[in-house]
C-alpha positions in Angstrom: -0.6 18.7 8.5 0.3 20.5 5.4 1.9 18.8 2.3 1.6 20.0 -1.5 -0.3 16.4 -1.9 -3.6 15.5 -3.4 -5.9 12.8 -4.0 -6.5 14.2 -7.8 -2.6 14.3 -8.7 -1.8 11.0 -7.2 -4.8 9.4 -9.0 -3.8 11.0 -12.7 -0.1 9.9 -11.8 -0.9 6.1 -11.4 -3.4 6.4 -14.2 -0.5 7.4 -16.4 2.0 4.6 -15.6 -1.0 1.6 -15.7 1.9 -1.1 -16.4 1.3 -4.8 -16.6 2.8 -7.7 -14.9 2.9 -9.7 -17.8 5.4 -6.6 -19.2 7.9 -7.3 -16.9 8.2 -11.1 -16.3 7.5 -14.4 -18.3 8.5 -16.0 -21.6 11.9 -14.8 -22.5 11.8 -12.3 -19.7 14.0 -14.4 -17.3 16.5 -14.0 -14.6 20.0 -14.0 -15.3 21.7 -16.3 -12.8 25.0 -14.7 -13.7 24.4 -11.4 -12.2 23.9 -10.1 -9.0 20.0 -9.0 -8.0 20.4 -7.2 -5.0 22.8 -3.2 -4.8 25.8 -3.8 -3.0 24.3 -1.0 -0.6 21.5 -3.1 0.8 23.4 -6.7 0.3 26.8 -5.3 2.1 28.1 -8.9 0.8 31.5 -7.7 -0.9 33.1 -7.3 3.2 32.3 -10.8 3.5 35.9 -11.9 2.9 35.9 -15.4 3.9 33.2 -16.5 1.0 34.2 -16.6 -2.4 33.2 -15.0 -5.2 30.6 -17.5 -6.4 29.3 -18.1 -2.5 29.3 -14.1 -2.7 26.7 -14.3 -5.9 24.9 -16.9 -4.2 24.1 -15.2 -1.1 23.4 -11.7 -3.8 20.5 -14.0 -5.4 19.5 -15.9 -2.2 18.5 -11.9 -0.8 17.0 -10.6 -3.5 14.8 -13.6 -3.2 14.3 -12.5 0.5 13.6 -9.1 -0.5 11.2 -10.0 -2.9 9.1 -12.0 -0.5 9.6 -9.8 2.1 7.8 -7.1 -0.1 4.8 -9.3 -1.0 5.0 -10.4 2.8 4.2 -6.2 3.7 1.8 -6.0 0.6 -0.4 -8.9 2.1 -1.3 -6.7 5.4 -1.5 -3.4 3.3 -4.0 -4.7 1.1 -6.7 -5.5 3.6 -5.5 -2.3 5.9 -6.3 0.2 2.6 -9.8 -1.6 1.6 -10.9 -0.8 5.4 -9.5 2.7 5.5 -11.1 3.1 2.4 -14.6 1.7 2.8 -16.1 4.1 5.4 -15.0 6.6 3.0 -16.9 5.5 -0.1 -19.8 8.2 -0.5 -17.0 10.9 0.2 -14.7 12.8 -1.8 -14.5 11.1 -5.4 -10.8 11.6 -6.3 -10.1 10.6 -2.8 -12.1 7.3 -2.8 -10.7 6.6 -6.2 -6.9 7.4 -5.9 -7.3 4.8 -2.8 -9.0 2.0 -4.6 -6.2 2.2 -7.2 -3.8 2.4 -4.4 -5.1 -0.8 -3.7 -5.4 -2.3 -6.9 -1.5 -1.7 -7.3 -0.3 -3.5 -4.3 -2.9 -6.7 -5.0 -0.6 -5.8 -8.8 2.6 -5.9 -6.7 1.6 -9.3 -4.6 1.3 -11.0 -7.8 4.4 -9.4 -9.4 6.6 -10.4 -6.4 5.2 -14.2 -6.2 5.8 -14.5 -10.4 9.1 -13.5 -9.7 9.5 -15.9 -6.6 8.4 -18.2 -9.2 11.0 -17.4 -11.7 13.5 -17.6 -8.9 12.7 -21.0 -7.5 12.8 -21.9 -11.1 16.3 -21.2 -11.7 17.6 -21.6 -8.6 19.2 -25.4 -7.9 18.4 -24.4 -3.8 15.2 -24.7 -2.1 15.3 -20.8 0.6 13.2 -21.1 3.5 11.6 -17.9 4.5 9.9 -15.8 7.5 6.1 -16.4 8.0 4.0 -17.1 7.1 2.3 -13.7 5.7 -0.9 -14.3 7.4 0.0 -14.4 11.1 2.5 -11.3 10.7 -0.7 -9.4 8.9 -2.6 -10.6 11.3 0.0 -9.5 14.1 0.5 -6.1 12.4 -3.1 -5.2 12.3 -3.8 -5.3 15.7 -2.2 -2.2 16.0 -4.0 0.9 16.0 -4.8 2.2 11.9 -2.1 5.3 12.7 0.5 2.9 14.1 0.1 1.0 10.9 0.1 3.5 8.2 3.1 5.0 10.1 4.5 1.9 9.1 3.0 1.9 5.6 4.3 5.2 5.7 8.1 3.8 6.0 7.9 1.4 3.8 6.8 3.7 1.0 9.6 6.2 1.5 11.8 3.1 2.0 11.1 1.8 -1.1 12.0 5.3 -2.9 15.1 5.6 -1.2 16.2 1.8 -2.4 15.5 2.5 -5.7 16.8 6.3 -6.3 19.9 5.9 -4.3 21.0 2.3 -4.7 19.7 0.5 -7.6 19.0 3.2 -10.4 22.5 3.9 -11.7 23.6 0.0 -10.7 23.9 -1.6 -14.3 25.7 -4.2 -13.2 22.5 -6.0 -12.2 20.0 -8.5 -13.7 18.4 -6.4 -16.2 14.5 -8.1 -15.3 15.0 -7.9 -11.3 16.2 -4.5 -12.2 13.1 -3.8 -13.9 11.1 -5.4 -11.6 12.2 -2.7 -8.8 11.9 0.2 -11.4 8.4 -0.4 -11.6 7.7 -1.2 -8.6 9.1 2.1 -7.6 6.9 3.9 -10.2 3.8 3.3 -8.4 4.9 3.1 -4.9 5.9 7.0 -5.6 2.1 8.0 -6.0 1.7 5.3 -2.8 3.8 7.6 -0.7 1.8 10.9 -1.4 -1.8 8.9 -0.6 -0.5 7.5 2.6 1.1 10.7 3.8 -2.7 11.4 3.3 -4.0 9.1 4.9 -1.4 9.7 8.0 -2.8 13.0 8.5 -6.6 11.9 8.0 -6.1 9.4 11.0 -4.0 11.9 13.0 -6.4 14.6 12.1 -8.0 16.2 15.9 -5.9 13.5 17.7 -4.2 14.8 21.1 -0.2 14.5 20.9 -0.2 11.9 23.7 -2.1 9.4 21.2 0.3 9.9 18.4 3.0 9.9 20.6 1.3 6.2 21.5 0.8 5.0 18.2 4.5 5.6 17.1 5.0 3.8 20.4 3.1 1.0 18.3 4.8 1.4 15.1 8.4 0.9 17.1 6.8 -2.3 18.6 5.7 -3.2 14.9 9.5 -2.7 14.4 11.0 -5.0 16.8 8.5 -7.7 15.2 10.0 -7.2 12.3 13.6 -7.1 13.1 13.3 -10.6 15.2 12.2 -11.6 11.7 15.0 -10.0 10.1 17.6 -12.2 11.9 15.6 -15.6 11.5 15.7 -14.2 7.5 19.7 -14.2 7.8 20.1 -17.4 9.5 17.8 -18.9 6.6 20.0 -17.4 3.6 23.1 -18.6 5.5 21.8 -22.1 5.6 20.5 -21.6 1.6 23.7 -20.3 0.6 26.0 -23.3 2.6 23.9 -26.0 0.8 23.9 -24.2 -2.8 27.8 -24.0 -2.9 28.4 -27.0 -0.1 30.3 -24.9 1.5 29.9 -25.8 5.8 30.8 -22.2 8.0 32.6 -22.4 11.2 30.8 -21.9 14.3 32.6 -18.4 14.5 32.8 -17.6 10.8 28.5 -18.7 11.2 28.2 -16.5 13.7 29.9 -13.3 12.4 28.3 -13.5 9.1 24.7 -14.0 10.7 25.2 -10.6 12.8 26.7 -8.9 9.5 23.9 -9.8 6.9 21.4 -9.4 10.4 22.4 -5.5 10.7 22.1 -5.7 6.6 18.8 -6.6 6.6 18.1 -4.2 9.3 19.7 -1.5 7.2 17.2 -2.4 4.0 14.2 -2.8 5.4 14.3 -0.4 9.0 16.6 2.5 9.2 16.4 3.1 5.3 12.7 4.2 5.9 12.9 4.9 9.5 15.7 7.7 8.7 13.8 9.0 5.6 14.1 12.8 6.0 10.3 12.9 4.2 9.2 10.2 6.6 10.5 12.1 9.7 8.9 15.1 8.1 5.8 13.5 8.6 6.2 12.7 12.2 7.7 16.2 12.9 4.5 17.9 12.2 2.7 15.4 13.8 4.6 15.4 17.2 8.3 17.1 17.8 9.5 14.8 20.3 8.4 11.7 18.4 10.4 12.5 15.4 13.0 13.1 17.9 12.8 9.9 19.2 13.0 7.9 15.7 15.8 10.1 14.8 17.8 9.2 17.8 16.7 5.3 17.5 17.4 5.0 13.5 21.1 4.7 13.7 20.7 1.3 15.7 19.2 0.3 12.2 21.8 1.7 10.2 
């Protein structure tokens, strides 16, 4: 598979940015309980006419906590997945082993980043939000796949996270300035993150016969469905936060059509943003035709 890519560029790229958590959140870097957190183009709240405006803000904040822990929820299987892609690989190419340790470095970086600002949140927030999990049994779940099925996934979430940032939050200024920030620098190193793991796709994939790719994106689809039955527990749970932060009690049809709008939102945010990343199906195309094909064809379901 051919890509302009290298382990040397990625490596001097990260080396360059080097931020520091303790830059972005703490002392009088705080959240701003006044402003949305989450672009309109992932919430899709502002259709919801039967909330308010303030029941509107609520459920804003209530997802980008979700999306925060949702992030450190992926992080938690990444983490372990890169230190074992990356061990057999010690005595081998230097820029190569070293682009992938600080690959991993950044997303143990990112777990604490995302929990500080779950911290912040929880915090300021008069509402307890129940959450998806817990992290360990979905890791544990996701790694049973096989390592090409999983950094397919990786894979998406990478270019995912590009796309959120570039095309939804960068020119948003109407929200909070430190979740803002937050996501700006979380994109800064997840851009190198998508160059190594395009990589590391075609180091797994390298020699393998079509019908075994064509089996491990059979495995990052099921990977997929995981995750979307997670997705629509996640939008029942900031449902019931946002009722008991404004006391506000939804019919049983109101409930209903609100849980299958924010369900296909958070389907939108965290699957067929990455699944339908033209670099991400670029990847699969050279990798196998009909696979990328096939994701193309699924991706609007996710949409």
């Amino acid at each position: 598979m051919q890509t302009n890519y290298s382990y040397a560029s990625a490596l001097a790229a990260s080396q360059r940015l080097n931020w520091r958590v303790e830059d972005i959140i703490g002392g009088e870097k705080r959240l701003d309980f006044d402003k949305p957190f989450m672009p309109e183009a992932l919430a899709r709240i502002a259709p919801l006419d039967s909330l308010s405006a303030r029941e509107k803000l609520l459920l804003n904040q209530i997802r980008g906590h979700g999306y925060l822990y949702q992030f450190g929820l992926v992080e938690e299987f990444i983490l372990p997945f890169l230190l074992d892609h990356t061990r057999p690989r010690l005595a081998g190419d230097d820029a190569r082993c070293r682009a992938f340790l600080q690959f991993a470095g950044e997303e143990a970086k990112h777990i604490d980043l995302f929990k500080r600002f779950r911290a912040e949140f929880q915090k300021g927030f008069s509402t307890e939000c129940e959450v998806i999990g817990p992290p360990e049994a979905i890791a544990e779940a996701v790694l049973k796949h096989k390592p090409l099925s999983v950094a397919l996934l990786i894979l998406h979430l990478e270019w995912m996270t590009q796309r959120h940032f570039i095309e939804c939050i960068r020119d948003d200024g109407g929200l909070d300035k430190q979740f803002a920030s937050m996501l700006r620098h979380h994109w800064m190193e997840e851009a190198q993150h998508a160059m190594l793991d395009t990589l590391m796709v075609a180091d797994l994939a390298k020699g393998m016969p079509e019908g075994e790719i064509v089996s491990c994106v059979d495995g990052y689809l099921e990977i997929g469905g995981m995750i979307d039955d997670g997705l629509k527990q996640q939008a029942l749970f900031d449902l019931a936060a946002m009722m008991k932060a404004s006391g506000r009690k939804l019919g049983e049809a109101e409930h209903a059509r609100l849980a299958e709008q924010q369900h296909q939102a958070q389907r939108w945010t965290f699957i067929g943003s990455g699944m339908s990343h033209p670099n991400f199906l670029g990847t699969v195309q050279q990798l196998s035709p009909a696979s990328a094909k096939r994701l193309t064809e699924i991706a609007p379901v996710f949409c």
